[in-house]
KOLFILUM-882102 format. One record per residue (C-alpha): residue number from 1; residue in one letter; x, z, y. Coordinates in nm, 4 decimals. Layout:
<rs>
[r NUM "a" [X Z Y]]
...
</rs>
This chain:
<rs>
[r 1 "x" [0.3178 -3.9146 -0.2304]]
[r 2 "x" [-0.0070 -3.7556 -0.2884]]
[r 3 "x" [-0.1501 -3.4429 -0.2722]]
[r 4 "x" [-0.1430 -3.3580 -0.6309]]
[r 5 "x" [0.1920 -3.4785 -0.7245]]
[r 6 "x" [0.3473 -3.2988 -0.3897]]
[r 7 "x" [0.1334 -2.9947 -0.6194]]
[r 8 "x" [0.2538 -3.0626 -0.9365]]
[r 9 "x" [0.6380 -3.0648 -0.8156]]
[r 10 "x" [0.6070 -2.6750 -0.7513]]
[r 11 "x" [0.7215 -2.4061 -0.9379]]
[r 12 "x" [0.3433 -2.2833 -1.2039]]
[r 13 "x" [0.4102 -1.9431 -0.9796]]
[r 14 "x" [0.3539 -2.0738 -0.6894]]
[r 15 "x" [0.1174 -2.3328 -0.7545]]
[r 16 "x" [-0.0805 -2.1269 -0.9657]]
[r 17 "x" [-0.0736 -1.7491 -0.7567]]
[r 18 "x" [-0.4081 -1.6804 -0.6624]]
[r 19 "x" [-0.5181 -1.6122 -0.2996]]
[r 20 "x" [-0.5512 -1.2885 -0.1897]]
[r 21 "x" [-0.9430 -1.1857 -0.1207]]
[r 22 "x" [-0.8471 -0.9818 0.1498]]
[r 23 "x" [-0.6637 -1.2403 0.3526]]
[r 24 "x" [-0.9647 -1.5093 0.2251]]
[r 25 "x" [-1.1992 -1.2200 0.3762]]
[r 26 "x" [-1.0551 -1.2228 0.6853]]
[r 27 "x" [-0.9425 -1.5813 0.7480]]
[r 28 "x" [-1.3374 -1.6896 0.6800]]
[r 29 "x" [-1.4418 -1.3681 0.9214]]
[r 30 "x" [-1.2362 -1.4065 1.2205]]
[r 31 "x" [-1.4676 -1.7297 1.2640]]
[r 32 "x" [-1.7319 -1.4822 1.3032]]
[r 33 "x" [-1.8812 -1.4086 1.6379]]
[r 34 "x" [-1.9109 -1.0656 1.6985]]
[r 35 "x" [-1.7638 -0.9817 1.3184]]
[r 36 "x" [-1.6479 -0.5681 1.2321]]
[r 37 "x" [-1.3573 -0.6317 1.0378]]
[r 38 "x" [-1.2803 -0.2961 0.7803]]
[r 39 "x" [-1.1034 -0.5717 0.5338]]
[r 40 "x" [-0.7346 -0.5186 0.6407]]
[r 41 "x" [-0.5398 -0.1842 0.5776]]
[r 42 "x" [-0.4343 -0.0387 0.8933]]
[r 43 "x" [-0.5612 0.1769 1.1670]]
[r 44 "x" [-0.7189 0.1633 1.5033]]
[r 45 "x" [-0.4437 0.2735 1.7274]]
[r 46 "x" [-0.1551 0.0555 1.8655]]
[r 47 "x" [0.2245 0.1682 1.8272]]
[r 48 "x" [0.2454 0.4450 2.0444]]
[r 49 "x" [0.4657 0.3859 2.3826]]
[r 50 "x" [0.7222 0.6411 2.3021]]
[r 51 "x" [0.8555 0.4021 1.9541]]
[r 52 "x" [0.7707 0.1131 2.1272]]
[r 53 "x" [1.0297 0.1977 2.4729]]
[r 54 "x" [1.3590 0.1862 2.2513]]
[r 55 "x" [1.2508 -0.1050 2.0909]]
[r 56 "x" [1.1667 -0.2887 2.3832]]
[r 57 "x" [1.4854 -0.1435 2.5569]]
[r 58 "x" [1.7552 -0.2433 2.2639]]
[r 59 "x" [1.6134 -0.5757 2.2781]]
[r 60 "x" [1.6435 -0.6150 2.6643]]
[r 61 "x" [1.9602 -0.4886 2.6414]]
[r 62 "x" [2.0883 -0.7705 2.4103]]
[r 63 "x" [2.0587 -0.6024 2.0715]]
[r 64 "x" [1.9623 -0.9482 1.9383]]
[r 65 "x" [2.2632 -0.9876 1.6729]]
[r 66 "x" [2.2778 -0.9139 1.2867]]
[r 67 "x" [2.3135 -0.6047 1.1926]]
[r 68 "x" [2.3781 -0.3628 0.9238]]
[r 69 "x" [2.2873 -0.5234 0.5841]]
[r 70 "x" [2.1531 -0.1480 0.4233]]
[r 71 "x" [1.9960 -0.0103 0.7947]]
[r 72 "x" [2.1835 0.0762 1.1363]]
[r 73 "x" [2.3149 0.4244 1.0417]]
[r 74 "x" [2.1017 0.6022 1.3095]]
[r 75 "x" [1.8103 0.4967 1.0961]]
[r 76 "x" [1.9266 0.5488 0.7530]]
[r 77 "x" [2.0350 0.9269 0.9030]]
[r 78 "x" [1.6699 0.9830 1.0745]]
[r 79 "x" [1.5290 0.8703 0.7203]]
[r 80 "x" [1.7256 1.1597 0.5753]]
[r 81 "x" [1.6193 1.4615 0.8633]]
[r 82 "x" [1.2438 1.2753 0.8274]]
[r 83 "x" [1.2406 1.3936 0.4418]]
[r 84 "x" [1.4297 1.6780 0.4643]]
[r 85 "x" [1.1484 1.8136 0.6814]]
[r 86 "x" [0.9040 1.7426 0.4931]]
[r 87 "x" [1.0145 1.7863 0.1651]]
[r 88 "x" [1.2135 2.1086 0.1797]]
[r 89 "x" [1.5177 1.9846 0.0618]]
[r 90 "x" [1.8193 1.7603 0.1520]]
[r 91 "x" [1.8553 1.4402 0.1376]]
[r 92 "x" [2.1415 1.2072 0.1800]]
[r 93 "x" [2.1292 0.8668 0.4131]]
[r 94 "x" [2.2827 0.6958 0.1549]]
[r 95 "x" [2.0011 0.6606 -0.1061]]
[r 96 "x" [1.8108 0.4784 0.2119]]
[r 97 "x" [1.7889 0.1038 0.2709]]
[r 98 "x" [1.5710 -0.0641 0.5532]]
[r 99 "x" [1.3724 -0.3472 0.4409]]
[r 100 "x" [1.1997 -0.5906 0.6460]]
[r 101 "x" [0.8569 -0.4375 0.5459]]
[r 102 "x" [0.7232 -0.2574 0.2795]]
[r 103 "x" [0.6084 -0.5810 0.0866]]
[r 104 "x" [1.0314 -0.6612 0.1125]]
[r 105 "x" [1.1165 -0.3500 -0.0240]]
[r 106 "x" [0.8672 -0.4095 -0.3637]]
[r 107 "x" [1.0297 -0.7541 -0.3365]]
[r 108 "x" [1.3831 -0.5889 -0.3532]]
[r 109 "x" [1.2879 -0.3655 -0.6562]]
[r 110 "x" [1.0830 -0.6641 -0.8846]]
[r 111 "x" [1.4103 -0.8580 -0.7958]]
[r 112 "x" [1.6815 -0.6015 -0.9021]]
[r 113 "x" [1.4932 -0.4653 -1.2121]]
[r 114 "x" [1.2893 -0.7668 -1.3692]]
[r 115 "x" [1.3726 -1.1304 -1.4722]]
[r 116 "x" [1.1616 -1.3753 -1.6580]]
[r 117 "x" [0.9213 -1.2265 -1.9156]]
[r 118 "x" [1.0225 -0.8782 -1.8396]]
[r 119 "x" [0.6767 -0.6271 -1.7959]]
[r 120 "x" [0.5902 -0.3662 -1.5153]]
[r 121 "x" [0.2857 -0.1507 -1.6451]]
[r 122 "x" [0.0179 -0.0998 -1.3327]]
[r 123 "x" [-0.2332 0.0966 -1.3141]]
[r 124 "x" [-0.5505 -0.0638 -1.1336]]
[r 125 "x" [-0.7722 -0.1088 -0.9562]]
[r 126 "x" [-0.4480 -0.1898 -0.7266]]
[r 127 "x" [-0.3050 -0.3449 -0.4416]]
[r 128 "x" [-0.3347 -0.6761 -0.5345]]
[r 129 "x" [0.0561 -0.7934 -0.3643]]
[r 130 "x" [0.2109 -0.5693 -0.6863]]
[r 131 "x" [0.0824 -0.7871 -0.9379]]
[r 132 "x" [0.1472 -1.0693 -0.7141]]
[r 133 "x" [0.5215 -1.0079 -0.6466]]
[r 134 "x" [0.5729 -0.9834 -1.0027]]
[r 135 "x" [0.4281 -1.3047 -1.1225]]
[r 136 "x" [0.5654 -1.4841 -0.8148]]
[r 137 "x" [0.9383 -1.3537 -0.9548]]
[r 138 "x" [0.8599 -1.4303 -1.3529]]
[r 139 "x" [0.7735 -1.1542 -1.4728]]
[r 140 "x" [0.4452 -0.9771 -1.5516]]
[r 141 "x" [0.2490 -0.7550 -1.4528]]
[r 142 "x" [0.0409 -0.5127 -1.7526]]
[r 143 "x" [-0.2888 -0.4170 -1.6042]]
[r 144 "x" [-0.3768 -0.0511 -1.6945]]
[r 145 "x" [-0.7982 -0.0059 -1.5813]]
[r 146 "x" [-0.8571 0.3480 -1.4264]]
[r 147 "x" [-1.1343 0.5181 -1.5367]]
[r 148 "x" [-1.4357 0.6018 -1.3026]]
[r 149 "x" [-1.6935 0.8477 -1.4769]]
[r 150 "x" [-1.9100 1.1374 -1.3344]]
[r 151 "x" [-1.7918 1.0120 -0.9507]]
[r 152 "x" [-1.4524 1.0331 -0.9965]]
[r 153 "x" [-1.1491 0.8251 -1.1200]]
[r 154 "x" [-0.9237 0.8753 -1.3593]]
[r 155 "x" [-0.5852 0.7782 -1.5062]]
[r 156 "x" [-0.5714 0.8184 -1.8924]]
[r 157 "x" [-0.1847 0.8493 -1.9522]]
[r 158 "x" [-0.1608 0.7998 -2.2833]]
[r 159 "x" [-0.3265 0.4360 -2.2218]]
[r 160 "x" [-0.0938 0.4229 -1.9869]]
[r 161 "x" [0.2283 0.4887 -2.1909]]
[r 162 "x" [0.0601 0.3218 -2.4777]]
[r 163 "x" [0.0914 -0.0302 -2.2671]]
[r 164 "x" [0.4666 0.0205 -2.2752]]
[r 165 "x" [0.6710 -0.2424 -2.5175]]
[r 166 "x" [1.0224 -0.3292 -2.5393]]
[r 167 "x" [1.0160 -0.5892 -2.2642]]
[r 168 "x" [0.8529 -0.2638 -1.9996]]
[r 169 "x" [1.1330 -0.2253 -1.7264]]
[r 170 "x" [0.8927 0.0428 -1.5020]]
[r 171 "x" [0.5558 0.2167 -1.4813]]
[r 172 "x" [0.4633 0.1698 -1.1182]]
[r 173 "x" [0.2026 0.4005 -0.9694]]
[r 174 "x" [0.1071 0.3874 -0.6661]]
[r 175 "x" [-0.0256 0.7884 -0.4994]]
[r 176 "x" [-0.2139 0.7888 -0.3074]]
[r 177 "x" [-0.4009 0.5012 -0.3970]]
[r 178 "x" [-0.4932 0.1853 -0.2497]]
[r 179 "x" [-0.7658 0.1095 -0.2994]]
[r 180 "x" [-0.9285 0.4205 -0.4406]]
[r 181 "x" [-0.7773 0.7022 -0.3190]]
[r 182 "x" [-0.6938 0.8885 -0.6020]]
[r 183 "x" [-0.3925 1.1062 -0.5671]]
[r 184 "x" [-0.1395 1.2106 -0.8895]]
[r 185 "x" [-0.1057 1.5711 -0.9782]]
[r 186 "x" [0.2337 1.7392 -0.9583]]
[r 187 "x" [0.1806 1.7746 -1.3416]]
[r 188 "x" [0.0464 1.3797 -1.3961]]
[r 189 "x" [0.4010 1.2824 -1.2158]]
[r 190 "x" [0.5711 1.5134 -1.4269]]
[r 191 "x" [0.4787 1.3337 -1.7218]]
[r 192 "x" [0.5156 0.9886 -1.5964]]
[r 193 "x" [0.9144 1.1244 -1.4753]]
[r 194 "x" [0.9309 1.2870 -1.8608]]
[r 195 "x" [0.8106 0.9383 -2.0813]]
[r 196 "x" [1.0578 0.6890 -1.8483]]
[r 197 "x" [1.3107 0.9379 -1.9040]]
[r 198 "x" [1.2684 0.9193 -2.2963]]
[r 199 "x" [1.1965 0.5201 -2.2871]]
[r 200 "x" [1.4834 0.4832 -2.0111]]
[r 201 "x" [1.2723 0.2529 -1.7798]]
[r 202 "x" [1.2009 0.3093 -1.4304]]
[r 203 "x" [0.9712 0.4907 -1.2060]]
[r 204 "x" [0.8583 0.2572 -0.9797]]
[r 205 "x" [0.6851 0.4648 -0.6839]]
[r 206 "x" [0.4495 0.3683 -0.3924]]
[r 207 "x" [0.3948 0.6684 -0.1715]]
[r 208 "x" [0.3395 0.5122 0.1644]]
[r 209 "x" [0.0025 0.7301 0.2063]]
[r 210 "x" [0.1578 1.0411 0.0740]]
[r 211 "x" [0.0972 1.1760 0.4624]]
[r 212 "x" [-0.2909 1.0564 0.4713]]
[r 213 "x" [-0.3773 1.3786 0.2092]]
[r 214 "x" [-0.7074 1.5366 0.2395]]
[r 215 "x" [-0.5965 1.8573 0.0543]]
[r 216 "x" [-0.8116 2.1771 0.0596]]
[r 217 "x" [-0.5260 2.4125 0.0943]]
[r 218 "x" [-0.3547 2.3002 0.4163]]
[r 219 "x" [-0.1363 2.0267 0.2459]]
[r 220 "x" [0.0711 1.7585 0.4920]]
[r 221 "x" [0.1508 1.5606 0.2084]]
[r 222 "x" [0.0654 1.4656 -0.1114]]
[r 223 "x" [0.2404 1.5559 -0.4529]]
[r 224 "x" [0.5143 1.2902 -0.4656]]
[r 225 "x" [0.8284 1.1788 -0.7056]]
[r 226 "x" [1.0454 1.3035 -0.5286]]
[r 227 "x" [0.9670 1.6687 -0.5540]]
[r 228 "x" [1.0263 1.6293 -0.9178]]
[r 229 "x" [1.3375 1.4131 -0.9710]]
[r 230 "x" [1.7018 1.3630 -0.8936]]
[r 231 "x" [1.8297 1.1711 -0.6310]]
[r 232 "x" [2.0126 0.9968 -0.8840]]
[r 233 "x" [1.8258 0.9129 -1.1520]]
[r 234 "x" [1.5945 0.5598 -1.2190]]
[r 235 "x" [1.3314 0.6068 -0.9290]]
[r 236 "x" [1.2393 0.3520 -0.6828]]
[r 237 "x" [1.0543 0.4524 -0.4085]]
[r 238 "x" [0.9328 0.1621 -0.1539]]
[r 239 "x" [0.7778 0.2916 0.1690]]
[r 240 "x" [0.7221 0.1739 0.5615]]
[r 241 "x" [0.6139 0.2383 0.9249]]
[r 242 "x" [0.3463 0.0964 0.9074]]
[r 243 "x" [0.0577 0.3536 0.8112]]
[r 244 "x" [0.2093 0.6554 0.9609]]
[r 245 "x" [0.2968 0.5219 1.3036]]
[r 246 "x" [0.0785 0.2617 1.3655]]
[r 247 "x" [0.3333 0.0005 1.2993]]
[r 248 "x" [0.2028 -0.2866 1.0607]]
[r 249 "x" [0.3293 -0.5550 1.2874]]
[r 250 "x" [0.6579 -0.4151 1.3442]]
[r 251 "x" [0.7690 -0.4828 0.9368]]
[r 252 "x" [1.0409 -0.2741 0.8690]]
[r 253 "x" [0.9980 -0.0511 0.5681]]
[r 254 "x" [1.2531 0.1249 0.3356]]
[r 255 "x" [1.3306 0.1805 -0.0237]]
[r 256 "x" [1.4694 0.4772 -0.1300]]
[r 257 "x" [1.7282 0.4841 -0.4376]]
[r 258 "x" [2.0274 0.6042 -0.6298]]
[r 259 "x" [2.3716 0.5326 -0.4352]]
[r 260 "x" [2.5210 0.3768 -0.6985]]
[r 261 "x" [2.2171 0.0457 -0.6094]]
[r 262 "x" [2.4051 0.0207 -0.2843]]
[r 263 "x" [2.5855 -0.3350 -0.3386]]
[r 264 "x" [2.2976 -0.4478 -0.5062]]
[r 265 "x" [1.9999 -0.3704 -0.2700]]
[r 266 "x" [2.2742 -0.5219 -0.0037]]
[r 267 "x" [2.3182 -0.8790 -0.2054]]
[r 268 "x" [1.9177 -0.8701 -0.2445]]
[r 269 "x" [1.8690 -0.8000 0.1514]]
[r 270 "x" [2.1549 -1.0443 0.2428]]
[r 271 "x" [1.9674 -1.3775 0.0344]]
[r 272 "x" [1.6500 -1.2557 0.1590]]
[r 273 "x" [1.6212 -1.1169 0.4939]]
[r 274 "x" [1.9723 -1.1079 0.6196]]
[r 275 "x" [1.8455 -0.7689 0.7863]]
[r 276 "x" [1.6257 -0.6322 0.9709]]
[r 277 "x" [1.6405 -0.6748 1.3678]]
[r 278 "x" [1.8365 -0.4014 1.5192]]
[r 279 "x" [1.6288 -0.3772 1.7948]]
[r 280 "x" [1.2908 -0.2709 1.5952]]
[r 281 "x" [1.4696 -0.0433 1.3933]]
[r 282 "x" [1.5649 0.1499 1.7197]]
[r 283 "x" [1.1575 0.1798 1.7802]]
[r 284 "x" [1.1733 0.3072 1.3973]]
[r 285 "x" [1.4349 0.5697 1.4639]]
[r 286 "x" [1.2422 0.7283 1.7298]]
[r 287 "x" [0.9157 0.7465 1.5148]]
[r 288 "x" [1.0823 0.9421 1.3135]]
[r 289 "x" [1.2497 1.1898 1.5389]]
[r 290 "x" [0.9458 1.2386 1.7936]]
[r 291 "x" [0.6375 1.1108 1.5641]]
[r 292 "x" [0.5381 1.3831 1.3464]]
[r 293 "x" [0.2477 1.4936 1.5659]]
[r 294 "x" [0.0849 1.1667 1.5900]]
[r 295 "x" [0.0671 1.1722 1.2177]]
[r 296 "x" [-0.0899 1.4629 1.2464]]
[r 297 "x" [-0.3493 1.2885 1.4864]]
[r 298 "x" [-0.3823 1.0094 1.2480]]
[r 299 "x" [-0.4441 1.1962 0.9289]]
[r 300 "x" [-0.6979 1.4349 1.0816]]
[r 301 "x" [-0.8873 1.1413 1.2453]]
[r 302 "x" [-0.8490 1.0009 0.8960]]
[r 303 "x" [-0.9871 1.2331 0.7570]]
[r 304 "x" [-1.2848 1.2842 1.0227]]
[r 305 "x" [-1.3620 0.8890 0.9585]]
[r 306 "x" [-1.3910 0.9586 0.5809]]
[r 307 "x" [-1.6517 1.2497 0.6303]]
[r 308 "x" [-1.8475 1.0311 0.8304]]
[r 309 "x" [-1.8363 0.7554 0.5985]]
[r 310 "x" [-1.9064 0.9420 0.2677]]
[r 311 "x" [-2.2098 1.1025 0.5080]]
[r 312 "x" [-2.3665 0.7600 0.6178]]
[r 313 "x" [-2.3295 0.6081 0.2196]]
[r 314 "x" [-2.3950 0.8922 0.0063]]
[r 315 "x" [-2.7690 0.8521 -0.0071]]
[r 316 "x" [-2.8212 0.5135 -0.0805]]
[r 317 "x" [-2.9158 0.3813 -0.3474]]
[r 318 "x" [-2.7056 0.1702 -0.5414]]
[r 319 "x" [-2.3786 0.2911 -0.4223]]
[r 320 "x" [-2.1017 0.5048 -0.6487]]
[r 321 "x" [-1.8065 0.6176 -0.5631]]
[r 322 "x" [-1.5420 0.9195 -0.5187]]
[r 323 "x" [-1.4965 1.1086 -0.2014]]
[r 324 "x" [-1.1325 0.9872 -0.1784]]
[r 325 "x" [-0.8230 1.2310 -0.2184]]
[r 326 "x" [-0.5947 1.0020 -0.0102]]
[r 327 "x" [-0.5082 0.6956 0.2041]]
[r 328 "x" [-0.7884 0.5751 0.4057]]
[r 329 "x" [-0.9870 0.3891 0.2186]]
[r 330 "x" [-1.3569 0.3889 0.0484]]
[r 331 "x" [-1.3830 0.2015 -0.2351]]
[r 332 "x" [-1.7406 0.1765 -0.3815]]
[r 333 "x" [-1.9377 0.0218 -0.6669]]
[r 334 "x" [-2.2915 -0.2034 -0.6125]]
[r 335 "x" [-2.5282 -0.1696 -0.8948]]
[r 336 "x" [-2.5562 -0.4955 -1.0171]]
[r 337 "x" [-2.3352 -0.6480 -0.7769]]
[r 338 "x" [-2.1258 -0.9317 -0.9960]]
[r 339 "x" [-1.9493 -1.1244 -0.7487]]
[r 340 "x" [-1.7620 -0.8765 -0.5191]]
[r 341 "x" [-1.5901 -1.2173 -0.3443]]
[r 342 "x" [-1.9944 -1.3899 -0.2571]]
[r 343 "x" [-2.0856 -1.0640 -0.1455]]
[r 344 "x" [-1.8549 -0.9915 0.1082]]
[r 345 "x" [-1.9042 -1.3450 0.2852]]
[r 346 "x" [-2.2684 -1.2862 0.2709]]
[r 347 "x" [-2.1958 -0.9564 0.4139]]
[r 348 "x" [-1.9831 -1.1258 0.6698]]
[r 349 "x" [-2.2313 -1.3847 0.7642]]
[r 350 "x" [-2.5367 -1.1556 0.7040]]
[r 351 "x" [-2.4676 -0.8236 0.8783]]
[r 352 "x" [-2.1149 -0.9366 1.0519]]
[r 353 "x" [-1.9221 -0.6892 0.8676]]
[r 354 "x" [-1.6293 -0.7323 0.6609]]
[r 355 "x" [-1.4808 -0.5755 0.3783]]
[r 356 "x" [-1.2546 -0.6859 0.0963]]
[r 357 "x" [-1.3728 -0.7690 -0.2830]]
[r 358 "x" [-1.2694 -0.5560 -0.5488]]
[r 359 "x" [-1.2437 -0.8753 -0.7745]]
[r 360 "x" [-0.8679 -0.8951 -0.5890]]
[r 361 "x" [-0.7583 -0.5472 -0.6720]]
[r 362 "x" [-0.7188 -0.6075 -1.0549]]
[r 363 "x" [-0.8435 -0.5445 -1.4167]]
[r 364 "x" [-1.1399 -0.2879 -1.3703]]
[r 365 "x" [-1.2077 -0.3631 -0.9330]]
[r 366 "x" [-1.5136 -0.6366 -0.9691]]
[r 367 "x" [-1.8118 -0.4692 -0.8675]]
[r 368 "x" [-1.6799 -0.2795 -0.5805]]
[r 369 "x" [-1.5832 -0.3167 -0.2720]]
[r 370 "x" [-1.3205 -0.1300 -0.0241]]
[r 371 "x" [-1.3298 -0.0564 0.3643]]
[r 372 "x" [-1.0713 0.0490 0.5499]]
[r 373 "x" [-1.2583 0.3463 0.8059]]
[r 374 "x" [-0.9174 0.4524 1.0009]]
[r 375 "x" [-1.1124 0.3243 1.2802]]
[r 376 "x" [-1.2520 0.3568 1.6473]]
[r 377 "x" [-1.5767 0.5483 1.6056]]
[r 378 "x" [-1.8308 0.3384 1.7720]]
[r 379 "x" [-1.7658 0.0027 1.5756]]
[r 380 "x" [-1.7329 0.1906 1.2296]]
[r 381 "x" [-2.0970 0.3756 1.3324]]
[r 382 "x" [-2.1958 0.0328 1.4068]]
[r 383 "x" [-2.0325 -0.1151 1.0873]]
[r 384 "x" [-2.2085 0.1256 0.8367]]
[r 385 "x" [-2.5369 0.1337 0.9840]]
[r 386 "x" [-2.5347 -0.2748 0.9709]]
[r 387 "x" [-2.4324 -0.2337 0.5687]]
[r 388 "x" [-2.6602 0.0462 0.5154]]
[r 389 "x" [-2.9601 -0.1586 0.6753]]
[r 390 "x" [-2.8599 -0.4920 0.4701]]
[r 391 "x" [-2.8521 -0.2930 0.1700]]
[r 392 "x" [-3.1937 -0.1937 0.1931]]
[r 393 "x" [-3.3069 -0.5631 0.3185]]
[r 394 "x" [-3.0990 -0.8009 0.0997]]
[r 395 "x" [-2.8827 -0.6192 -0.1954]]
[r 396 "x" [-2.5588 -0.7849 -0.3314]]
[r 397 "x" [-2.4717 -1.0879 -0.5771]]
</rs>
C-alpha cells in the first residue's frame, strides 16, 4: 500500500494536525554543531538529588506495579499541604488527580468537557499543544489575539466573552503566559470566574508558572483561580513538576477539580495512562515536602536571566516587546520579519542559536519570536550576543 493511501486511511485530525515549530526548531537544530538551543521550555538545572533519591529508591525497591488510578495518597495529600502553604487556605486531597504530565492532564479536561464541534475560547498568542489537543479530540479551538500596544500586551475581555456561542464549553487562560508573559489581575480573573458563572461553562486554568512571578511587592506567586473560587464549582486547573522542580522528563502533572469529577477523571486516566508509575510519584512527593527553597532559587535566577536579557535586547533596533510579568520567557517582535518559521532556521544555521517561531503560538504570534532564558549564564551571554550581532549583519525574513 502506498504512502498516500496508508495517509488517507487516518483520521483528518491526525492527518491534518500541524507540526509543532518548536519541536521542527529543535529536531532541524540538534543537527547543529555547536547550536544554543533557547527553543524548548524548561530550565538549566537537572532534578535535584533530594526528589530524585525516593524515586530511584521506590523503584529499586520493586515499586514497579500499577498503582492508584487518581494518585498514591501520599501524593494527592502533599498536593493538598503544597497549596495550603501557599495559598493560605485549605485544601482537600480529594479535588487532586496525578496525571502522567501536564499535557495528560489538558488531555483529561478536553476529553471530559468537549466532544465533536464543541468550542474552547483561547486567548493567544498561546501554547500551541492547547489548540492542538482540542482539534486532535474534535473539537475547536476559538482563537482570541492579545493585544500588544505601547510595549505591553493586553487581553480585551469583552472580545473575549464576545467569542462565546452556544457550542463554548470553557474560556481557557493560561497566567502566567506562555509565551508572553503576561500575568491576569486578581480583578481580570474575577471577571472571567463572574461571565462562566452566568454562561455556566467552565474555567479552564493553566497556572503552571504561577511560582515564576516577577512582582514588585515581594509576591511568591502570581494571582491565580483559585484565590477566587470554590473548590466546588466548574474550574479546571491542569498543572505539573516540571517548571518548578526541574522535572520535565519525569511527566507527572496534576489536575485539580471538584470531587464530584472523581469517577470520571479515573475512567479518563484508566483508557489513557492506566496511571502514573508509583515510583516517580514518590520523587514528586518529596518535591513537594522539601522543594520550596529551590523554587525560590529558580524564580530568582529567573528572574536575574530576564534582567539580563531585556538589558542585552532593549537597544536594538528592530526589536519590541514587554518586559515579561511571568514564566520565563521573552517573546519579541522583528520589524518586518514575515516568516517567524525561515527565520529561526536561518538563525539556527547563521548564528547557531535557536529559538521557536511565533507563527506556532496562534492567531496574532507571526512576527515574533520566543526564547526560553532560564538558563546557564555563559551560553545565554553567548546566545544573545550571537543574535544581537546577526541582527545588525543580516536582519530577518
Amino acid at each position: 500500500m502506498t504512502d498516500e493511501k496508508l495517509l488517507a486511511a487516518l483520521t483528518p485530525q491526525a492527518r491534518n494536525e500541524p507540526d509543532s515549530g518548536i519541536v521542527k526548531a529543535a529536531m532541524y537544530g540538534f543537527t547543529v554543531p555547536g547550536i544554543i538551543p533557547l527553543w524548548s521550555g524548561e530550565g538549566n538545572q537537572p532534578t535535584p538529588e533530594a526528589f530524585a533519591r525516593p524515586a530511584a529508591e521506590a523503584l529499586l525497591n520493586g515499586e514497579t506495579f500499577y498503582t492508584w488510578q487518581r494518585g498514591i495518597p501520599e501524593l494527592r495529600d502533599a498536593l493538598a499541604r503544597y497549596h495550603t502553604r501557599n495559598f493560605g487556605r485549605s485544601f482537600e486531597p480529594e479535588n487532586f488527580f496525578v496525571t502522567s504530565g501536564g499535557m495528560h492532564a489538558i488531555q483529561t479536561i478536553v476529553q471530559m468537557i468537549t466532544s465533536d464541534g464543541d468550542e474552547i475560547v483561547l486567548p493567544t498568542p498561546a501554547w500551541p499543544n492547547y489548540a492542538g489537543a482540542l482539534r486532535i479530540s474534535g473539537a475547536k479551538p476559538v482563537e482570541v489575539p492579545m493585544n500588544f500596544a505601547n510595549g505591553k500586551w493586553t487581553l480585551d475581555l469583552d472580545r473575549l466573552f464576545d467569542a462565546v456561542t452556544e457550542r463554548t464549553r470553557a474560556i481557557a487562560l493560561n497566567s502566567p503566559s506562555n509565551p508572553v508573559g503576561w500575568t491576569a489581575t486578581r480583578d481580570e480573573l474575577v471577571a472571567v470566574r463572574d461571565f462562566c458563572r452566568r454562561r455556566g461553562i467552565w474555567i479552564f486554568a493553566d497556572e503552571v508558572y504561577t511560582r515564576f512571578y516577577y512582582g514588585d511587592n515581594g509576591e511568591t506567586r502570581a494571582p491565580s483561580f483559585l484565590d477566587i473560587c470554590e473548590d466546588e464549582e466548574q474550574l479546571l486547573l491542569a498543572n505539573t513538576f516540571s517548571k518548578n522542580w526541574a522535572m520535565t522528563g519525569w511527566r507527572v502533572g496534576w489536575l485539580q477539580a471538584p470531587k464530584a469529577l472523581g469517577p470520571a477523571i479515573e475512567r479518563i486516566v484508566q483508557v489513557s495512562s492506566s496511571g502514573t508509575p508509583a515510583f516517580l510519584q514518590r520523587g514528586c512527593v518529596a518535591a513537594l515536602d522539601h522543594g520550596d527553597a529551590f523554587i525560590e532559587r529558580q524564580v530568582l535566577m529567573a528572574r536575574h536571566r530576564r534582567d539580563l536579557t531585556v538589558l542585552m535586547l532593549k537597544e536594538l533596533p528592530g526589536l519590541q516587546f514587554e518586559v515579561p510579568q511571568g514564566a520565563f520567557y521573552l517573546f519579541f517582535g522583528i520589524d518586518g520579519m514575515t516568516d517567524s518559521a525561515a527565520t529561526v532556521r536561518r538563525l539556527i544555521d547563521e548564528a547557531k542559536v535557536g529559538f521557536a517561531p511565533g507563527s506556532t503560538f496562534g492567531a496574532g504570534g507571526e512576527g515574533h519570536l520566543r526564547m526560553c532564558y532560564l538558563k546557564d549564564l555563559g551560553p545565554l551571554e553567548e546566545a544573545l550576543g550571537r543574535f544581537v550581532d546577526w541582527m545588525r549583519r543580516h536582519g530577518p525574513v
